[in-house]
C-alpha positions as a printed NumPy array, in Angstrom:
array([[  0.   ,   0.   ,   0.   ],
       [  2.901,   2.142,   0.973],
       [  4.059,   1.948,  -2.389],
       [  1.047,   2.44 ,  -4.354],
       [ -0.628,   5.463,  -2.217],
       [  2.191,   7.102,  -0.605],
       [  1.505,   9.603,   2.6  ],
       [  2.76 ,  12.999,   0.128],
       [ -0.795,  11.737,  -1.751],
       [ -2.904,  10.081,   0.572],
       [ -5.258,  12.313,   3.02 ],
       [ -5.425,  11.608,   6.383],
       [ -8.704,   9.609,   6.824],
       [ -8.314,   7.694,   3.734],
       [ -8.964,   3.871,   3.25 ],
       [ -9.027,   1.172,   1.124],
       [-11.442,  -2.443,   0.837],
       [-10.584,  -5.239,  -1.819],
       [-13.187,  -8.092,  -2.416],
       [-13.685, -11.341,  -1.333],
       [-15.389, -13.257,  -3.672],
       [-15.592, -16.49 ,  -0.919],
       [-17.409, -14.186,   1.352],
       [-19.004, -11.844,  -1.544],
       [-17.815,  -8.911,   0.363],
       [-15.365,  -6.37 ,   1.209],
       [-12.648,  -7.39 ,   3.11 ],
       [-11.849,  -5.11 ,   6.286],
       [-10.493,  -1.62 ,   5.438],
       [ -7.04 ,  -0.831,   5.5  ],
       [ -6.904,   2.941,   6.873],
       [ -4.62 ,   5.731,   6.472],
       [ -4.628,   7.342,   9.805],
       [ -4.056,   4.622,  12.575],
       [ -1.034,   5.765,  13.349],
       [ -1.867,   9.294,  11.418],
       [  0.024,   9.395,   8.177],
       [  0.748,   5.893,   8.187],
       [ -1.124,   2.816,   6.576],
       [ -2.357,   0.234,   9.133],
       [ -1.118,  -2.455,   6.952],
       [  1.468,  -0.939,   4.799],
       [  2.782,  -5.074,   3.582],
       [ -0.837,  -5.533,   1.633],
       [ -0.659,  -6.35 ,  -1.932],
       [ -3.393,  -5.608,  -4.024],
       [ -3.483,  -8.142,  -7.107],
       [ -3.006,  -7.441, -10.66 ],
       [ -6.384,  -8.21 , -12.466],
       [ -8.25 ,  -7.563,  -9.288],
       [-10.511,  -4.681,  -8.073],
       [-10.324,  -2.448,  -5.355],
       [-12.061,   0.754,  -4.06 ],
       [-10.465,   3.821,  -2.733],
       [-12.207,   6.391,  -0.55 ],
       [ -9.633,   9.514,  -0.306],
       [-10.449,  11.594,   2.601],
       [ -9.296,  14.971,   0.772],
       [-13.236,  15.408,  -0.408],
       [-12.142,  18.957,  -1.543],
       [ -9.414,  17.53 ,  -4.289],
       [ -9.055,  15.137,  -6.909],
       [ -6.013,  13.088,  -7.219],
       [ -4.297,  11.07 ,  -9.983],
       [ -2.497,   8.087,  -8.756],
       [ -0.334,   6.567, -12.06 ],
       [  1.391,   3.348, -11.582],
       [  4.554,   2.576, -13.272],
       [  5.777,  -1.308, -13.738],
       [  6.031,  -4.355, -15.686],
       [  3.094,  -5.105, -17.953],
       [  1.984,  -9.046, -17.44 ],
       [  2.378, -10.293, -20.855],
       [  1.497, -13.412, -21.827],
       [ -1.364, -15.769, -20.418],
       [ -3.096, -14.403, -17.025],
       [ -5.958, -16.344, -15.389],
       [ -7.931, -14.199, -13.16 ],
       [-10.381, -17.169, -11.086],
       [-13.931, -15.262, -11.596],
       [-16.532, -16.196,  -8.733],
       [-20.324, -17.457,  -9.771],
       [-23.179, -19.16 ,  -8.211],
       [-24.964, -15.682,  -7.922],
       [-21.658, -14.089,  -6.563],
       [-20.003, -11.006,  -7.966],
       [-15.911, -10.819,  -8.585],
       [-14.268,  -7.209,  -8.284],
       [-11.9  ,  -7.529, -11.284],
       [-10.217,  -5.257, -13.47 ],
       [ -8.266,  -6.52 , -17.245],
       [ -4.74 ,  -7.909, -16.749],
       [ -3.547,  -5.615, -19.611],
       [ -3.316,  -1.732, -19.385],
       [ -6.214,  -1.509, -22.121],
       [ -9.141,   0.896, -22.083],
       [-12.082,   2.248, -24.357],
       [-14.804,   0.071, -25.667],
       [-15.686,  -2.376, -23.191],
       [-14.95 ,  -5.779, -25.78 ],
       [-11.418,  -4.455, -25.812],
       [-10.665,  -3.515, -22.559],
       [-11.818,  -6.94 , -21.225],
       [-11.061,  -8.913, -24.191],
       [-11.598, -12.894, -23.54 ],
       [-13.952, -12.761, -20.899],
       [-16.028, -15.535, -21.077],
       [-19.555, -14.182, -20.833],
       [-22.649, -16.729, -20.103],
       [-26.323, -15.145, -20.842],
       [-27.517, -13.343, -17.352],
       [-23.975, -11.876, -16.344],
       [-23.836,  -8.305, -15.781],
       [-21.484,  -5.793, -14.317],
       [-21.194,  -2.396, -12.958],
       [-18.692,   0.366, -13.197],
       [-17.834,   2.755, -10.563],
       [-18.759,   6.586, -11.473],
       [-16.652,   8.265,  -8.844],
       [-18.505,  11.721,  -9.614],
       [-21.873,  10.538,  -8.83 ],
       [-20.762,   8.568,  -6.052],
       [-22.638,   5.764,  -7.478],
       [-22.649,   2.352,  -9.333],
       [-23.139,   3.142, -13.187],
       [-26.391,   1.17 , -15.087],
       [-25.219,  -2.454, -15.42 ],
       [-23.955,  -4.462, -18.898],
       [-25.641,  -7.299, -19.201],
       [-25.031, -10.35 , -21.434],
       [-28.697, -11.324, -21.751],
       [-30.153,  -8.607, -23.856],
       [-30.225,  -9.793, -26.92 ],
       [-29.43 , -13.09 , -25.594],
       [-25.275, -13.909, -26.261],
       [-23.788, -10.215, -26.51 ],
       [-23.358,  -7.747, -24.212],
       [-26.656,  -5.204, -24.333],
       [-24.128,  -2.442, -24.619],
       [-21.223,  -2.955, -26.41 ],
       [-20.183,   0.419, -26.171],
       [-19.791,   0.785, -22.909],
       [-16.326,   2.268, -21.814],
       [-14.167,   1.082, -19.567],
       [-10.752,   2.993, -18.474],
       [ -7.358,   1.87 , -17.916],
       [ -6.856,   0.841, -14.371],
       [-11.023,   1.166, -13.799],
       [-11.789,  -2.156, -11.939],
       [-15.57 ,  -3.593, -12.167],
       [-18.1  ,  -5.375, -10.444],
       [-19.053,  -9.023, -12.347],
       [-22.167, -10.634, -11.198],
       [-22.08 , -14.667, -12.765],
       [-24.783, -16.701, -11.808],
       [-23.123, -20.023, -13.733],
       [-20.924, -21.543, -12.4  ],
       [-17.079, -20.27 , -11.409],
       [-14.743, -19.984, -13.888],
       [-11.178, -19.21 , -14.927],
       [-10.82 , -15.937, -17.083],
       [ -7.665, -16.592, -18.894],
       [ -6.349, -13.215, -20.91 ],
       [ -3.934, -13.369, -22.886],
       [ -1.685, -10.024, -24.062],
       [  1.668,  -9.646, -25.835],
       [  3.526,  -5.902, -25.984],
       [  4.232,  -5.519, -29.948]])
């Protein structure tokens, strides 16, 4: 975390959750004030090709975070929860745009759906769902950023998401 967020960026008061997808919840919150201007667990590792939220405590500025490092190239499997659970996942490979490129390989089943994250509204945005026509995504359009994580909801059963991405 130290890493990632470090105290010249993070506001006293902030926090972070990740997901668990055994317990289809938020794991506990690791805090940036306990000691003040320190993170309570500085040693945890947040996962590439999983999702995250971050609640910064400096409501009266926006922040960019960029992160800098080896792209995964190659195959990545990202295990994706079902029976009615949602994974918090984001793509593997810094991609972005249109939302069959930025999560290119997914392996949809009809009655998924997921959510994006519209930090301005404070809000979940409308869900995608792969029902509607039945075997594509109802709105194919829909944009995804680079480094935006998502909410999947998969009712089938669990599944590997296997991605795999080459630099050229």
């Amino acid at each position: 975390m130290s890493n990632l967020f470090p105290a010249s960026v993070t506001a006293d008061g902030s926090f972070m959750f990740d997901w668990n997808s055994a317990a289809n919840d938020w794991n506990g919150a690791v805090s940036f004030f306990n000691p003040p201007g320190v993170w309570d667990a500085p040693a945890t590792q947040i996962k590439v090709g999983h999702g995250w939220a971050f609640f910064n405590a400096d409501f009266g500025a926006a922040h960019t975070n960029t992160f800098v490092g080896e792209v995964v190239q190659g195959s990545f499997t990202n295990n994706l929860a079902g029976d009615f659970q949602f994974s918090v996942i984001g793509s593997s490979a810094p991609i972005g745009g249109n939302f069959t490129n930025s999560i290119a390989q997914l392996p949809a089943q009809d009655g998924d759906f997921l959510f994006t994250w519209n930090s301005a509204a404070n809000d979940w945005d409308s869900p995608n769902t792969y029902l509607n026509p039945p075997g594509q995504w109802d709105t194919p359009a829909y944009q995804i950023n680079v480094a935006k994580g998502f909410a999947l909801f998969r009712g089938g059963s669990p599944l590997a998401y296997v991605r795999n991405f080459t630099v050229q």
